[in-house]
C-alpha positions in Angstrom: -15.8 10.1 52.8 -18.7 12.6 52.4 -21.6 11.8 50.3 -23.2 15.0 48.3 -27.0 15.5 49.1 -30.0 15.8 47.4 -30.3 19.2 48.1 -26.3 19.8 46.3 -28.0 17.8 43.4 -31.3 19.8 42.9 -29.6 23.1 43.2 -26.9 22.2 40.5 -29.4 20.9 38.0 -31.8 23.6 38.3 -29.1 26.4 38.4 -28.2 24.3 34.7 -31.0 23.7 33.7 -31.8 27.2 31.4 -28.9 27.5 30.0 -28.7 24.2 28.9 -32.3 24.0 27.1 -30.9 27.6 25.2 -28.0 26.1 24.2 -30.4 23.4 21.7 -31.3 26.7 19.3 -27.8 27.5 19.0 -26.4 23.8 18.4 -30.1 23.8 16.0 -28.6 27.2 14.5 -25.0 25.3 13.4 -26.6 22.4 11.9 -29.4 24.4 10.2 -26.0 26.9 8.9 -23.7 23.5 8.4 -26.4 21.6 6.3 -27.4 24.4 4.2 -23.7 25.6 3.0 -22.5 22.4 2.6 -25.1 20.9 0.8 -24.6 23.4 -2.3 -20.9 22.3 -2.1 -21.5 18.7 -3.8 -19.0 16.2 -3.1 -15.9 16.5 -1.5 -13.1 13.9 0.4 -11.7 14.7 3.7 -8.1 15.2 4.3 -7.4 15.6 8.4 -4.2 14.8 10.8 -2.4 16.7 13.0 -2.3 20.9 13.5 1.5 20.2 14.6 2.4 19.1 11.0 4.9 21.7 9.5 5.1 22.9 6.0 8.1 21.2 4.1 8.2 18.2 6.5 6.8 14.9 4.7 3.0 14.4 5.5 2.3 18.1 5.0 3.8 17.8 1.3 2.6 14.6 0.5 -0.9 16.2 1.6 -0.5 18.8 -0.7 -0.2 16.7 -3.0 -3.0 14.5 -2.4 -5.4 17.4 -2.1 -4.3 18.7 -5.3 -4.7 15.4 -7.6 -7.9 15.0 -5.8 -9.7 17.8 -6.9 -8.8 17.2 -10.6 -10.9 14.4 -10.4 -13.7 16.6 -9.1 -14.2 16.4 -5.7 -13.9 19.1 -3.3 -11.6 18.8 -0.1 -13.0 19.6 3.7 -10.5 20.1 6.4 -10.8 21.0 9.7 -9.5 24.7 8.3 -6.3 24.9 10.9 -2.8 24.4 10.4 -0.7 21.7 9.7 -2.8 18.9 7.5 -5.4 20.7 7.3 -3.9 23.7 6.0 -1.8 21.5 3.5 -5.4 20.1 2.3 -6.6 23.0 1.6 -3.4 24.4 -0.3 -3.4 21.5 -2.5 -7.3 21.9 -4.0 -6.5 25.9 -3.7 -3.7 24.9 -5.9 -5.4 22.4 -7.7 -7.9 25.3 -8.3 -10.7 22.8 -6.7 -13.5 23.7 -3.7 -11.1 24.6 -0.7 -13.8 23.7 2.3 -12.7 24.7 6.2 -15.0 23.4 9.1 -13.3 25.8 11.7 -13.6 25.2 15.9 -13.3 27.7 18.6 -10.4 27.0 20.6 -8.4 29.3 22.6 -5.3 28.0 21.2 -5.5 28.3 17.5 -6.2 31.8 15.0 -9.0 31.1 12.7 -9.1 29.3 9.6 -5.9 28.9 7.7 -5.4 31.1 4.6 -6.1 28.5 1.9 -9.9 27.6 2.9 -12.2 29.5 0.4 -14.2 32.2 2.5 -17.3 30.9 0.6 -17.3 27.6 1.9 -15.5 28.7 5.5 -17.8 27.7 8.3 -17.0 27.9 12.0 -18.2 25.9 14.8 -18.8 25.9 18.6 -19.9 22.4 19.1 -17.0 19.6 18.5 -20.2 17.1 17.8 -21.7 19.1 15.2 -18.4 19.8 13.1 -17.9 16.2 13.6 -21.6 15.1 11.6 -20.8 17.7 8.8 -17.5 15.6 8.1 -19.4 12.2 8.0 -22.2 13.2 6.3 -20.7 15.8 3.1 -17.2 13.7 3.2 -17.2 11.1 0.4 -14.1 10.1 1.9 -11.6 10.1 4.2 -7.9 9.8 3.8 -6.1 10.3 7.1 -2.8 11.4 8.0 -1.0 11.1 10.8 -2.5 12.5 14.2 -3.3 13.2 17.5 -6.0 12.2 19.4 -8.6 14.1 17.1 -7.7 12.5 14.2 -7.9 9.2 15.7 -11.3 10.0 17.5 -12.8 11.4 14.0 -11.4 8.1 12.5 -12.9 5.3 15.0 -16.5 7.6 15.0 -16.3 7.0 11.0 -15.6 3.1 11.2 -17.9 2.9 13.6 -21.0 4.6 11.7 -20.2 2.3 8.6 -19.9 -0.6 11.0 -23.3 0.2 12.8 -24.5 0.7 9.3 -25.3 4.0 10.3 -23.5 5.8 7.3 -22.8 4.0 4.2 -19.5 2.9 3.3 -17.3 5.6 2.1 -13.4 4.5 1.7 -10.8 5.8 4.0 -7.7 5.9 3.9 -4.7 6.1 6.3 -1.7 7.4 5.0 2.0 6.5 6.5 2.8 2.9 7.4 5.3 3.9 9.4 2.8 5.9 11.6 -0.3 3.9 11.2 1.2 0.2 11.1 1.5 -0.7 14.4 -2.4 0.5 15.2 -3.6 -1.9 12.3 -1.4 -4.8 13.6 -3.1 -3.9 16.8 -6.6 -4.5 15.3 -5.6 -7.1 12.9 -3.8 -9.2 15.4 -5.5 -8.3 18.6 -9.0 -7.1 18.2 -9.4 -9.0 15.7 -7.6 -12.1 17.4 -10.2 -11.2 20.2 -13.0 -11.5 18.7 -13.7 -7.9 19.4 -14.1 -6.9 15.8 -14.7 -9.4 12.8 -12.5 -9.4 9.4 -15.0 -7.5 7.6 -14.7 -4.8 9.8 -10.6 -4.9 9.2 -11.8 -4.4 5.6 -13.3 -0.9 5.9 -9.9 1.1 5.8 -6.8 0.9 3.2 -3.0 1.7 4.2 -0.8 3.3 2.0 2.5 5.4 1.7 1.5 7.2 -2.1 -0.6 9.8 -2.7 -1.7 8.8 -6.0 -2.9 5.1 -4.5 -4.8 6.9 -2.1 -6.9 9.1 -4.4 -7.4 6.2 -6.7 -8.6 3.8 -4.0 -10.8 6.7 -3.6 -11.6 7.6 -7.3 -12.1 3.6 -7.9 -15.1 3.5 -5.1 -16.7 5.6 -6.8 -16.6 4.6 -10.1 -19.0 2.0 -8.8 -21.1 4.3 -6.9 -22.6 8.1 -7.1 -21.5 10.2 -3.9 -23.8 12.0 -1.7 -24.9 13.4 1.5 -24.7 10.5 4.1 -26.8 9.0 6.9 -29.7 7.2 6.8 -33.1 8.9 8.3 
């Protein structure tokens, strides 16, 4: 087996090395852009699952739905500003008449924001990382449909900030038993059983098939406690 050399390594990391120190102003560029828009927005619950989702099937009208009630309690809702979920979150608080919010991604695969996100409060990103920190940090919420890997990775980053107490505790909810049972028997019998994660830790998300338990687990949190910007400094 061949071994690379010290001279393969030099010549990589120096032929990387300007374009990588140039891309810091433009990841600098989307938080500055990201932290100022959203900011003005005031609070707002995230509603994210899968792009695949289809308009008339199940989750995608029982999002609607969810996104709707939401906003008359006066949040906003953030998406992820594609299709599926995240375009039936943002038809609900369009038709709720409530702050429609897209975080859009560049991705070869998918056209733009969907045509329910507000243009005001549409804001496209390059960087996966820095899409993911506006959710956590303007989100005073998250209830989660069923989803692909992306949900699930913005889901364990979320748990794991509130466990690390690097956010505070926001609720979240995961919508659909049928989908999202067997993951929390997972971590309720085995991590848990493990001793990989404690039972306060199995406390930090609710499961739930109706719409109108999810937004008042939501709406109850808060009754208790004023939402704002997240993270600690």
């Amino acid at each position: 087996m061949s071994e690379i050399t010290d001279t393969q390594i030099s010549g990589t990391y120096k032929e990387g090395n300007g374009s990588d120190i140039w891309s810091v102003f433009k990841i600098m560029g989307e938080f500055v852009e990201g932290f100022d828009k959203l900011y003005k927005i005031g609070p707002c619950i995230s509603i994210f699952g899968s792009a695949r989702t289809k308009p008339g099937e199940k989750y995608y009208e029982d999002a609607v739905k969810t996104a709707e009630l939401i906003t008359k309690h006066g949040f906003g809702v953030i998406t992820g500003g594609g299709p599926g979920i995240m375009e039936a979150g943002n038809k609900g608080a369009a038709e709720g008449r409530g702050k429609s919010v897209g975080l859009g991604i560049d991705l070869p695969f998918e056209q733009g924001t969907n045509q329910y996100v507000a243009r005001e409060y549409e804001i496209n990103f390059h960087y996966f990382f820095v899409r993911k920190v506006m959710f956590v940090k303007y989100a005073q919420g998250f209830i989660v449909f069923p989803g692909g890997f992306g949900t699930l990775d913005e889901l364990f980053e979320s748990l794991t900030l509130i466990q690390t107490h690097k956010i505070t505790q926001i609720p979240i909810v995961l919508y659909g038993t049928d989908y999202w049972g067997g993951l929390v028997e997972w971590i309720e019998g085995t991590m848990k059983g493990r001793g990989t994660v404690s039972e306060k830790d199995t406390k930090l998300f609710h499961l739930t098939d109706d719409y109108e338990e999810a937004v008042k687990i939501v709406c109850d949190f808060y009754k208790k406690k004023q939402p704002m910007p997240n993270f600690y400094f």
